[in-house]
DRENGULO-768953 format. One record per residue: x, y, z of N, C-alpha, C, O in turn. Coordinates in pm, whole numbers, plus 50000, padded with zeros to 5 digits. Layout:
BEGIN
XYZXYZXYZXYZ;...
//
This chain:
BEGIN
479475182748929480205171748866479245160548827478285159648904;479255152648736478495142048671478675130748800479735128948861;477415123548825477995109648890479115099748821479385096248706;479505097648923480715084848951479885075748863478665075248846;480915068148809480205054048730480135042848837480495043048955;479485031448753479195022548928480335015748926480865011348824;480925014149082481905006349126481614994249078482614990449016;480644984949074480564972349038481164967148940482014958348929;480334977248831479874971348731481074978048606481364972948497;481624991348670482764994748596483665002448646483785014748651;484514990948695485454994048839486435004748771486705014948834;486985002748643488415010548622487465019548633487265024248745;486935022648558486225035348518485945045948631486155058048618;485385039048756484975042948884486125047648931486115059748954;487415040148959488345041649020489075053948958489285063849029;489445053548837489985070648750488885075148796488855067848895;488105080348803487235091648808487495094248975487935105548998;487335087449070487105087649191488925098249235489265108849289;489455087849177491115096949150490885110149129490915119049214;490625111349007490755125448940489685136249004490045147949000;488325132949068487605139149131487905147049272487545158149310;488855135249343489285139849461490215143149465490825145549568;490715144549329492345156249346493265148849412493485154049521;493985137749392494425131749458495705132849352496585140649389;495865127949259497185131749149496345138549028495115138549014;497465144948933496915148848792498095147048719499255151048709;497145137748663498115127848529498615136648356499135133548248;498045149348426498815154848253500115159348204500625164448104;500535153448374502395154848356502495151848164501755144048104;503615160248097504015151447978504635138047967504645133547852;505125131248053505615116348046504365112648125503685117448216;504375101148042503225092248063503975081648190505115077848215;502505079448253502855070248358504245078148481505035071648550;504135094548473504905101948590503905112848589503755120448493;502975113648743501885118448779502395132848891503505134948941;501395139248901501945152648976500955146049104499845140749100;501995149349230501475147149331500245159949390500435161349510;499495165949357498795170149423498525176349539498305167549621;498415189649601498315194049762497715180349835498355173749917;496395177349791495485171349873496275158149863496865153549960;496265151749732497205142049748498615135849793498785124049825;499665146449791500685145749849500465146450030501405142750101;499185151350095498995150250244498545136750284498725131750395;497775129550156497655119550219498755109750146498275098850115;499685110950124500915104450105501765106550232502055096450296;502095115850266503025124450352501905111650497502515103150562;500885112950508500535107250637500585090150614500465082450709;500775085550472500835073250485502175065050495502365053050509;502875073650484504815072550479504695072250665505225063750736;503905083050709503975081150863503985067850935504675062951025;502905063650856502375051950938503345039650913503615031150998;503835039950777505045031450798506375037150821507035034050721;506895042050878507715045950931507475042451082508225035251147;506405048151128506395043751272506425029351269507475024151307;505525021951232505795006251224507214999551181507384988251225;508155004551107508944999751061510245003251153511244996051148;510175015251242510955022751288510605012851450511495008351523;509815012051463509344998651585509764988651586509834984551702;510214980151496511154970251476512404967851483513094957651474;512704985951512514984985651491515074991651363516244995251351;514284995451236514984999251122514995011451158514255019751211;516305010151104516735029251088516705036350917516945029950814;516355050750925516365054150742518105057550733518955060150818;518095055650555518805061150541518895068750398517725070750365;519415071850338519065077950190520275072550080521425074750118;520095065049934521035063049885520695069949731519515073049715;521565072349621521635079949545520755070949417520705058649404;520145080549338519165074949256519935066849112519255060449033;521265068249098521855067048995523025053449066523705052849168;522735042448934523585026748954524395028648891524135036348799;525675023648896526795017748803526265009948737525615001748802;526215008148581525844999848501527004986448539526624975048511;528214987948594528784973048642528464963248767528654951248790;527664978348862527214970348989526084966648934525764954848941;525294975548873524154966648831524074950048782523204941648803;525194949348719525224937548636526034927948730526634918248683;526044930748851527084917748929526044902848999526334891349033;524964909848997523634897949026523334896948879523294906748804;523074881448837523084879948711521564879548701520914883348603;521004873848829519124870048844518634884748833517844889848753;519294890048933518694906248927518494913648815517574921748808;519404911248709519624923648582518784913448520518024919448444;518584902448516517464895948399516034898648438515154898748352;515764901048573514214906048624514264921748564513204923948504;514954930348562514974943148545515764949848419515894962048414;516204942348331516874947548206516194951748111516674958948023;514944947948114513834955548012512964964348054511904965847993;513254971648166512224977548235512974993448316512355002448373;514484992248294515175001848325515105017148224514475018448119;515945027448296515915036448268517225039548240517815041748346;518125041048120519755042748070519805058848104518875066248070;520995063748175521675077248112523065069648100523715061348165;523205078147964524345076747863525225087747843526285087247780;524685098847907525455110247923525535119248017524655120748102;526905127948009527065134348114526885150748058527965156148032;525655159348037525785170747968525795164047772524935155747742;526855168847659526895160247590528265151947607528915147247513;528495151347698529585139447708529435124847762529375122647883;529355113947659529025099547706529905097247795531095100147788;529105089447921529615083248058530695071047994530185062947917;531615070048013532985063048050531525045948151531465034048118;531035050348220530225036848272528795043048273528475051548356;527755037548154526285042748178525575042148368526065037048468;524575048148351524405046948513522535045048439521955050648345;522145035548528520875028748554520085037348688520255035648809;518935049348598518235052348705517355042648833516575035248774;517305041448923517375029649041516335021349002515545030648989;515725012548974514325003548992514224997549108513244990249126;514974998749190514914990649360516674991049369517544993249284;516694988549482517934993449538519074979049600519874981749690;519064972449574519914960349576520974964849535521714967549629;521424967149432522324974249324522754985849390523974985449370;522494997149465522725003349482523355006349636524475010449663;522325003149720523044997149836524344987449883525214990549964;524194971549791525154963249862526414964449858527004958349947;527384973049750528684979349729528784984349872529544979349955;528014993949895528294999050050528094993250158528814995450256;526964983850161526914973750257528234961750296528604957050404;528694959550157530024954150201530964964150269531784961050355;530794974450230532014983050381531544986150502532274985750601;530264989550509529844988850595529964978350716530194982050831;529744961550671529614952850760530964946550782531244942350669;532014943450865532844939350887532904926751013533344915251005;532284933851127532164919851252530754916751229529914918851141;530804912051319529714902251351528564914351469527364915851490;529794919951514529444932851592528444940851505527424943251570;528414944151421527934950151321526514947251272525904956251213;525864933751294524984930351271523584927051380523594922751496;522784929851318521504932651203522534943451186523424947251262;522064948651024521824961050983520534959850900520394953350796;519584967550968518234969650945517964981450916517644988151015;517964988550787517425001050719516925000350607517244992750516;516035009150608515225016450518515235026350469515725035350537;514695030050323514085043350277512935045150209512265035050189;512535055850168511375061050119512355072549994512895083350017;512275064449862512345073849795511665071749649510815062849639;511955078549549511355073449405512145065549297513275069149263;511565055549248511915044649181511595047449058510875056749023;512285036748964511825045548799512085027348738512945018548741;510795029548689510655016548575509975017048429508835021648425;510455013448332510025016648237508215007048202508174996748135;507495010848238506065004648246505625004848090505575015448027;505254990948026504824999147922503854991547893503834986447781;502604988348004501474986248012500424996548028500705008348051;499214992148014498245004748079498515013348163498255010848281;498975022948135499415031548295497925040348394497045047948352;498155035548520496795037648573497485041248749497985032848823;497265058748783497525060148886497795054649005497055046349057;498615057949044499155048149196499265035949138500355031249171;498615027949062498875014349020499535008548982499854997649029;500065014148869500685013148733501305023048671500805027848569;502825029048739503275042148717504345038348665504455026148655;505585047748610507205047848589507615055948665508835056548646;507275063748754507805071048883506995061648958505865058548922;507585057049065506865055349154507665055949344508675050849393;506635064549397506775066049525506835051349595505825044449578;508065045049682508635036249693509515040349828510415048449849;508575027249937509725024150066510145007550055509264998850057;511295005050045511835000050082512974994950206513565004550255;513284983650253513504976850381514764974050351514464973350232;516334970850350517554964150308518234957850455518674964050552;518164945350434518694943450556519624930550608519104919650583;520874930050675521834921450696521564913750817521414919450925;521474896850801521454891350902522914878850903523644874050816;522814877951009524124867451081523844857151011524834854050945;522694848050989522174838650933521134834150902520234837850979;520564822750764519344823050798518254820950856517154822750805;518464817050970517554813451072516974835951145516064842751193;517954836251112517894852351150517304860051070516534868851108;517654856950909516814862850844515204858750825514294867150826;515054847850811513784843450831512994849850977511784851750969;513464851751063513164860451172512454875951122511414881851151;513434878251045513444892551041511964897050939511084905650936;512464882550854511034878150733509494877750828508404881450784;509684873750927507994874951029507944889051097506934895751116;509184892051128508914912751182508004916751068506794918451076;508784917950960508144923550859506574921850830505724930350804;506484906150844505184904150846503904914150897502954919850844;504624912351074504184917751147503794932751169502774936751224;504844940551114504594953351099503804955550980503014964950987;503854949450877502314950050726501304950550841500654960450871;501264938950899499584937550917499564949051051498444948451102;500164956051100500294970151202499474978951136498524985351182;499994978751006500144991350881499004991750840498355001850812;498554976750831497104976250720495924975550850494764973050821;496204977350952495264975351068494624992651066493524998251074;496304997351045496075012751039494925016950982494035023751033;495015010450828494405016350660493155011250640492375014150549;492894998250792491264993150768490984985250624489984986150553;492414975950601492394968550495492914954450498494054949850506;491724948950488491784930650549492774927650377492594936050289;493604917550351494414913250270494854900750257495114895450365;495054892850145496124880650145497504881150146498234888950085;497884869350244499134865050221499834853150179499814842250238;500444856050074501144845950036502084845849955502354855149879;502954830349969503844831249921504384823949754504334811949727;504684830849696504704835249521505604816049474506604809449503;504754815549415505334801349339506874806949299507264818249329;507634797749232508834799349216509374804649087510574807049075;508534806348994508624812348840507974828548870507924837448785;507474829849026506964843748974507614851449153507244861649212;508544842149184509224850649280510324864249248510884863249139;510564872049300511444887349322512434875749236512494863849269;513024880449147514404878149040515714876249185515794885449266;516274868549194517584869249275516644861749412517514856349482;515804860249450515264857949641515214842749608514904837049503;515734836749761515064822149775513744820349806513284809049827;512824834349814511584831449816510694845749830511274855749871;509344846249799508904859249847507424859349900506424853749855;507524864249966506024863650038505224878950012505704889450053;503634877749921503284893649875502134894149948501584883549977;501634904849984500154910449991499834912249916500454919249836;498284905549881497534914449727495894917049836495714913649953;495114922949758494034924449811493064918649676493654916549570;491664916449684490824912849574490114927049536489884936649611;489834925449403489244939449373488104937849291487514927749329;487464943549187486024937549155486614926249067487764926449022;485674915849046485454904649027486464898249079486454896749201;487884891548980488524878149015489924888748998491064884149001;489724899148985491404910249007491694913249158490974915649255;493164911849134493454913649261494754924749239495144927449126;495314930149349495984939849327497264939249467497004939649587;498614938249403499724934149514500304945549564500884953749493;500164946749719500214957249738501814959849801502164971649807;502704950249843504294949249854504064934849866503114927149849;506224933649932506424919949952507414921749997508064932250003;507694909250046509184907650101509824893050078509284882050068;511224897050072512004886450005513194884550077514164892150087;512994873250126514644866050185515554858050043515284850549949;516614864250095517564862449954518684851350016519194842749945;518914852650133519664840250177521234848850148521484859850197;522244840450052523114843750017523284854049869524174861349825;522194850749832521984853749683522974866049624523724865649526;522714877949723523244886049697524474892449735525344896549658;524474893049871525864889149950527144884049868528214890049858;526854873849821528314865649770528614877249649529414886349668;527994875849548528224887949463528674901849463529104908849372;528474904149587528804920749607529504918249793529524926649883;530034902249795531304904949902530954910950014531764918550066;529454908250087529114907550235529474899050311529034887550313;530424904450396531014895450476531164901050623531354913050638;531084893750717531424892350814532474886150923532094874550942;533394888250987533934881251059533364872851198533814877351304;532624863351208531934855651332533194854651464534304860051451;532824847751572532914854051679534234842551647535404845751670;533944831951603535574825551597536524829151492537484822651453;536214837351462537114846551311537144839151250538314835351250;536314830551153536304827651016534864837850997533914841651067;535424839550838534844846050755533544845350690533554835750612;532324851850690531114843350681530134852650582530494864350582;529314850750524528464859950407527114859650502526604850350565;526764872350488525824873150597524194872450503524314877050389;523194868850527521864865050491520854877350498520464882150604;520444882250363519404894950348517724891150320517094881150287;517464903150348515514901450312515674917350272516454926450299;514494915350192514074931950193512664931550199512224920650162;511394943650250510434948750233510104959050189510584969550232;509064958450078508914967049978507584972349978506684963849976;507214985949980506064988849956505805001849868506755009549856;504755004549814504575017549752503665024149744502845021849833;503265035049646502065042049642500935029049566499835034449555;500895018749529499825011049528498895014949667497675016549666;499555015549754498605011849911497855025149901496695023749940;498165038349858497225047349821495775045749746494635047949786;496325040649613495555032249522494435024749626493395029749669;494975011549652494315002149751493275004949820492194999349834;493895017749877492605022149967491885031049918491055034650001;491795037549802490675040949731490255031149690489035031049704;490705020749637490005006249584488655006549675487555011449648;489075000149783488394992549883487664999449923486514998549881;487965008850016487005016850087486065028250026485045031350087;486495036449867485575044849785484255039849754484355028149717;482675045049754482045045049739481405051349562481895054749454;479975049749628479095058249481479755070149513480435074749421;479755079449669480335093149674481465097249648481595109349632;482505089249638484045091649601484665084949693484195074649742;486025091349735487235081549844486295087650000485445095950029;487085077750060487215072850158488355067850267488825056750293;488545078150306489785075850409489995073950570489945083350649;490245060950603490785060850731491595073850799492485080450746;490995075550935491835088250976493285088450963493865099350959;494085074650953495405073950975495565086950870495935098250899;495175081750740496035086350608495125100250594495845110150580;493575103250594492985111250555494275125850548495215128450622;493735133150421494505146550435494285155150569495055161150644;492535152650563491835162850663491185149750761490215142750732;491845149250856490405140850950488975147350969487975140750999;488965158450951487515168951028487825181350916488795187850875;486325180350895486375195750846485195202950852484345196850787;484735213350901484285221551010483605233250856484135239350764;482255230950904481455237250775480445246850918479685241150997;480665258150917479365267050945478275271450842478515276250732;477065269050893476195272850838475295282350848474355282750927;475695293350734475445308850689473715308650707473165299050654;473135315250755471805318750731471375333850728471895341250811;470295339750624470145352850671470155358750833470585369250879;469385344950907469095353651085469895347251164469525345951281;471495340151113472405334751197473145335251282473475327351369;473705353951233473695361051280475755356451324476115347151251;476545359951389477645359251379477915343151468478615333851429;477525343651532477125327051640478075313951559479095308551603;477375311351426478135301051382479865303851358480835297351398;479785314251289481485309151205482335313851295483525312551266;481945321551445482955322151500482305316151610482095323751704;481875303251623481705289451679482735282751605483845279751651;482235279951461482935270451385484455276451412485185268851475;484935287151378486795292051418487175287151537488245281251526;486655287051665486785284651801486885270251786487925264051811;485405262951729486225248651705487715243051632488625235251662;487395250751534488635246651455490115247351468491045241051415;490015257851563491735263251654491475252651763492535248651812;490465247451809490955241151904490885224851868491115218751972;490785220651816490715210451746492185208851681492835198651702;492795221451584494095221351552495105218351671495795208251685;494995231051764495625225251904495715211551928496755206251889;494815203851986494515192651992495515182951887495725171651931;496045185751776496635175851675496095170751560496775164051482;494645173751537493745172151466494115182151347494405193951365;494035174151195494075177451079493035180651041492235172650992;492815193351056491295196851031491525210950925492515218150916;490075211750844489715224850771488315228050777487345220450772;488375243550789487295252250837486995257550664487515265250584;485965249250667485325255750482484195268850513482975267350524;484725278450520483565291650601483685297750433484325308250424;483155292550310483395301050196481725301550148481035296150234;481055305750053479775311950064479065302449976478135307549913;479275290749960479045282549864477605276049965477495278150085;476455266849867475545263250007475835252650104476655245850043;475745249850161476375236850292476055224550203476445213250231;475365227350101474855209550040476095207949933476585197349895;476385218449902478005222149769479305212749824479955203849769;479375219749983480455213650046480115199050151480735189250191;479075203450161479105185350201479685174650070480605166550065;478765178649980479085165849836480315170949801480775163849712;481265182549836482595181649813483705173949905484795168749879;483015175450015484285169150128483745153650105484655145950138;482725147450066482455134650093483155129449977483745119050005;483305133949827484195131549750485515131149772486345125549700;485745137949889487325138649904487465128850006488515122350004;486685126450091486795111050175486855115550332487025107950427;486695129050338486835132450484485905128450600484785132550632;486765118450656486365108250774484955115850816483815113650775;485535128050935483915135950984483805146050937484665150250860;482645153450972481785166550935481895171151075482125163551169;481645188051088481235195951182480475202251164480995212451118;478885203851173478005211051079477925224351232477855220551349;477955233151207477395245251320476725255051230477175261851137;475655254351275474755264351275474145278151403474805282551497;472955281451369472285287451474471815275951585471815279951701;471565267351569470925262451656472405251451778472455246651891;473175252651675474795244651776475105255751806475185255151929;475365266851772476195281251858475255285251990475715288152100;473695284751951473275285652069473555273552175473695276152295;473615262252134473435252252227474555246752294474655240852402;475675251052178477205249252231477175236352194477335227652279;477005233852090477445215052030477975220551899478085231851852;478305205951850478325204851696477345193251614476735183851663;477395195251545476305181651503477635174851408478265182051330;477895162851423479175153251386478595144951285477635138351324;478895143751174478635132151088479575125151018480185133250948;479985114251002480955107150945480535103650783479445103950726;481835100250737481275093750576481025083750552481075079150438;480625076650669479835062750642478135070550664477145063250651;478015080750686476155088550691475915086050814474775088250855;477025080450912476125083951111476235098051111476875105751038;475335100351227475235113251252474745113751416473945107251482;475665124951444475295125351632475585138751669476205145251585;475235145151789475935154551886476345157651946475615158952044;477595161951967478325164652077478555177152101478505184752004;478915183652255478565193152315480065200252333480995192952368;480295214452309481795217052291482245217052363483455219352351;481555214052526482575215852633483565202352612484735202352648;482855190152542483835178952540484255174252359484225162452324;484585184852268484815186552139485925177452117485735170052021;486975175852176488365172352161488245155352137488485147852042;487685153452293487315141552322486305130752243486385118552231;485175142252187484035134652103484555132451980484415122051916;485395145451931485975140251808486895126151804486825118551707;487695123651912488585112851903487675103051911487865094951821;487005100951961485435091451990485365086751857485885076651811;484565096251795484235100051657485055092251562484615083151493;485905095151563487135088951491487395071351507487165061451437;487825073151600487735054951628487005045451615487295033551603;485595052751616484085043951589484275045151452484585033851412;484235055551326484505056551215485185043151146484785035051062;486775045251248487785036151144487205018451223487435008151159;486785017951303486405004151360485005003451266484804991651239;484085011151213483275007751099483665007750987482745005050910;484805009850926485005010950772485855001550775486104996050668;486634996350913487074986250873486134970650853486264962950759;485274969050958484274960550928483624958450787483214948950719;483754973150777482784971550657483614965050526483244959550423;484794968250578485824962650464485794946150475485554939450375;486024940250596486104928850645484694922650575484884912350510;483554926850581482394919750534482804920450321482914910150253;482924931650278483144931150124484104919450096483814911350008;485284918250169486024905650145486084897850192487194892450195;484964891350263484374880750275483804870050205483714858250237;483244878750060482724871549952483034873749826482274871049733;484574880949808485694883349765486704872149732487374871549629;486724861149858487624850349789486574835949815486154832149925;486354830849712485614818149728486374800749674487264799549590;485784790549742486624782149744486114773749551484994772449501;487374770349501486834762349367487564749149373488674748149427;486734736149300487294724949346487694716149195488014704249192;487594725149076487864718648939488074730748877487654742148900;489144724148757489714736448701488204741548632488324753048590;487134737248615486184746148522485664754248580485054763648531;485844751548708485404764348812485804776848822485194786548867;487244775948763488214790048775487404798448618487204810448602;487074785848516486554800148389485204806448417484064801948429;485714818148423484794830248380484524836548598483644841848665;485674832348614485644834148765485164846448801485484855448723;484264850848928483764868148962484064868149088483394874049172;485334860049117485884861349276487264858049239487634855449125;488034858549353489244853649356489304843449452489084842749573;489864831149308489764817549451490554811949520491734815249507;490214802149611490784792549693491044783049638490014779349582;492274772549605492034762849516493274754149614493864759549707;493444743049581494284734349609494894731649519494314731049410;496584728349530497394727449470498654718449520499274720649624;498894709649441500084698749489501274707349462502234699749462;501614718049442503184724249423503624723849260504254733149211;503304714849202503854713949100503914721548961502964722548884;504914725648945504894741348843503774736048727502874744348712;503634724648646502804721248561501454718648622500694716548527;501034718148694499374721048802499324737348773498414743148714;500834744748844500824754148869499844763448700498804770048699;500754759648587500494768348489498874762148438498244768148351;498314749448503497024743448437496554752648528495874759548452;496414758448653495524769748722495474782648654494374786348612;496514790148638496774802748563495904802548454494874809248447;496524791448334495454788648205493644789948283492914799748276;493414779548337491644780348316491414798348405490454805148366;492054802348481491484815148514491814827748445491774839448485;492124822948338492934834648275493494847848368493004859148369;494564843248440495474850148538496584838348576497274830748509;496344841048754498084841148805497864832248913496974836348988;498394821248949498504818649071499484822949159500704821749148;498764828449257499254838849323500554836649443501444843749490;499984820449462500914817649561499984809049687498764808049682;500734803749784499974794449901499904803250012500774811250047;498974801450057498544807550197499624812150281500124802250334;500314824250322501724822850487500394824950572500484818550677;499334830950562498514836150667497334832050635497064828850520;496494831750733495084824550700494434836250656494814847550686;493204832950567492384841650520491524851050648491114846550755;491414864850600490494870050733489434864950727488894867050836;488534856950639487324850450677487714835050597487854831150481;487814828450761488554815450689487584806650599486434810950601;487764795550523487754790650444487594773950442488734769350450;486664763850435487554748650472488644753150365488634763950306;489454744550352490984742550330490924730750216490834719350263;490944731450123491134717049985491774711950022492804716450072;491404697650014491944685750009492954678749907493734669649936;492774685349769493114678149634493404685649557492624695049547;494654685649461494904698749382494074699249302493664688249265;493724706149266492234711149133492774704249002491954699248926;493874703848977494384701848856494784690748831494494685648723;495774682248951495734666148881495544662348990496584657249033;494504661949083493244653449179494344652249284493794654649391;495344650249299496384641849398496034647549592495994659849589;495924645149661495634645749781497684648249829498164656749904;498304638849762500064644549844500534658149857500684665249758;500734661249949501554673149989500174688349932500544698649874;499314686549953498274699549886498414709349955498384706950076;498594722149919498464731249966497124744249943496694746549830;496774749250024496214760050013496704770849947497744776549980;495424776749779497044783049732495314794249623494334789049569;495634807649632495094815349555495504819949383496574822749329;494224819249337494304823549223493604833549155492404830549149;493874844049102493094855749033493844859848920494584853048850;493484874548909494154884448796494654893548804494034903648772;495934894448847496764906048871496104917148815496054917048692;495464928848886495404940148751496804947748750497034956248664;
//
């Protein structure tokens, strides 16, 4: 295969190729912007749905599954909602050739689709939280650059729907959520911002939304979910109600959390190299994959070393593959390191005699361990891995977001900055203008490598009420 182009210097470029190299989707589906999930790629989907699920499933949410097809009337009962999403939907107009009596809106997020039932669902007070989730596919009509995992019209999509007593409760439920992201991203070895979205670029229908984005080369940044407390917003419209403990009648207070195959994306972002992806064991397809090495005088020693490892390693729980095919060991090294696989198992003549393996990770350590303790060294192995790639992540975005103290600072920006900001939507759009992008929103969480903190909004000097508040370029 030709080298990778340089990450630096020509990130899209790097990033499709790094995609398409490691077999991760193949985009020659005929609809544009709906990608074929891939063996290799659909495993490391399938393990990243894990990881939120367990986190999310740790909190009280339970799944549930709702149907991909809206009433074009429920759709239209949030008036904020259908104006965020009316140009971006997907119409069926028919049933076979017979036009629908009511068009139905393939799902773009599930508000619409859920809260009809959520009003039967909730009746007491008994009844509440209702805290569920799903994981299914979303459909938006994209009709920007379409760019894998990034920027799709299918897109693989979990979402959070959830009923609280009030908002003091939902705002509660708004810091779980928090809490389980940063579980998730602890998982994925991906340091991130948080914050919360000015008021012209909050979720359509929410009293507010709080997103993750991460920085990506230069002053782009990339949002990887969010979550949104809606208060009443939606409730009243679609007749969530509750009876409270003194029987009057009460509209109960929602949030949702949203995430998707961006976080796939993401972490090829961040963690891919000159060699290709790079995967934390959480998500990797393969944590280990187990290469014997063929020699004329090797004699049978290795590959049924390497099998013995590899069954027992499977035992063990370990996602592992035994590459015993006749290609030279230098073929499949530069193949598995393209594909991002955390460790190596190299066995040869000289580990079958000695009873080790020689272990190397895709950050290039390299060590030995002895098979009587294989199981153990590998988990070793592993943990030192993701505690280095996450560092290593932690140091790249370190000098990723930098502080600017005048709007001339934001043109021709090669970071994503820190800026101060008095709140005010007209500051707001004088930031956007000089960086040619977005202000992203004010700090909920401190930066992983903190920052002093501005004093003065960049834009009209004022020291009242300033907040800490990022600005970049959505890609």
């Amino acid at each position: 295969m030709a080298e990778l182009p340089d990450k630096g210097t020509a990130f899209i470029d790097w990033y499709l190729a790094v995609v398409e190299a490691a077999d991760l989707t193949d985009k020659r589906y005929p609809v544009k912007g709906m990608n074929v999930w891939t063996t290799y790629g659909f495993r490391a989907r399938r393990n990243l749905d894990a990881v939120m699920v367990r986190e999310i499933e740790a909190t009280g949410s339970e799944a549930v599954e709702f149907p991909a097809l809206i009433p074009a009337n429920e759709f239209a009962k949030e008036k904020e909602h259908i104006k965020g999403f009316d140009n971006e939907v997907y119409w069926v107009t028919k049933g076979g050739a017979t036009p629908l009596d009511v068009p139905l809106v393939l799902r773009p997020t599930s508000e619409t689709a859920m809260y009809p039932v959520f009003a039967m669902w909730v009746r007491s007070h008994r009844d509440l939280p209702l805290n569920v989730y799903q994981i299914v596919n979303t459909f938006r009509y994209e009709t920007k650059t379409t760019r894998p995992f990034v920027r799709v019209r299918e897109i693989h999509f979990f979402e959070e729907h959830t009923c609280q007593v009030d908002e003091d409760h939902a705002t509660e439920r708004v810091r779980s959520n928090l809490g389980a992201f940063r579980r998730m991203a602890e998982a994925f070895c991906l340091p991130y911002l948080t914050t919360r979205r000015p008021d012209w670029d909050k979720f359509a229908g929410a009293h507010y939304t709080i997103a993750f984005d991460i920085p990506l080369a230069g002053a782009r940044t990339l949002q990887l979910g969010s979550v949104h407390h809606y208060r009443e917003n939606f409730s009243r419209p679609y007749g969530i109600t509750y009876e409270a403990p003194d029987g009057s009648q009460r509209h109960v207070h929602q949030t949702t959390f949203g995430l998707s195959e961006r976080l796939l994306g993401a972490i090829v972002a961040v963690h891919g190299d000159a060699k290709g992806a790079v995967f934390p064991s959480a998500i990797a397809p393969y944590e280990v994959v187990v290469v014997p090495i063929l020699g004329t005088d090797s004699g049978p020693g290795p590959i049924q070393t390497a099998e013995a490892a590899t069954d027992r390693l499977r035992r063990a729980g370990r996602r592992v593959r035994l590459d015993a095919g006749d290609e030279r060991p230098g073929a499949k090294y530069y193949r598995w390191e393209l594909h991002g696989v955390p460790l190596r198992l190299e066995i040869g003549r000289r580990e079958a005699e000695g009873r080790s393996v020689t272990i190397v990770d895709r950050l290039g350590r390299k060590g030995t361990v002895p098979l009587d303790r294989l199981e153990t060294g590998v988990a070793e192995r592993l943990a030192d891995f993701d505690r280095a790639l996450r560092e290593r992540a932690r140091t790249a975005f370190a000098g990723s977001v930098t502080p600017a103290r005048v709007l001339d600072d934001l043109k021709d920006s090669v970071t994503v900055r820190l800026v101060g900001w008095c709140g005010s939507e007209e500051c707001g759009h004088q930031i956007e203008t000089a960086i040619d992008g977005a202000l992203l929103g004010t700090l909920e969480e401190a930066l992983p490598n903190p920052l002093e903190a501005p004093t003065r909004c960049i834009a009209c000097g004022t020291s009242d009420g300033v907040r800490s508040a990022i600005a970049g370029r959505p890609m």
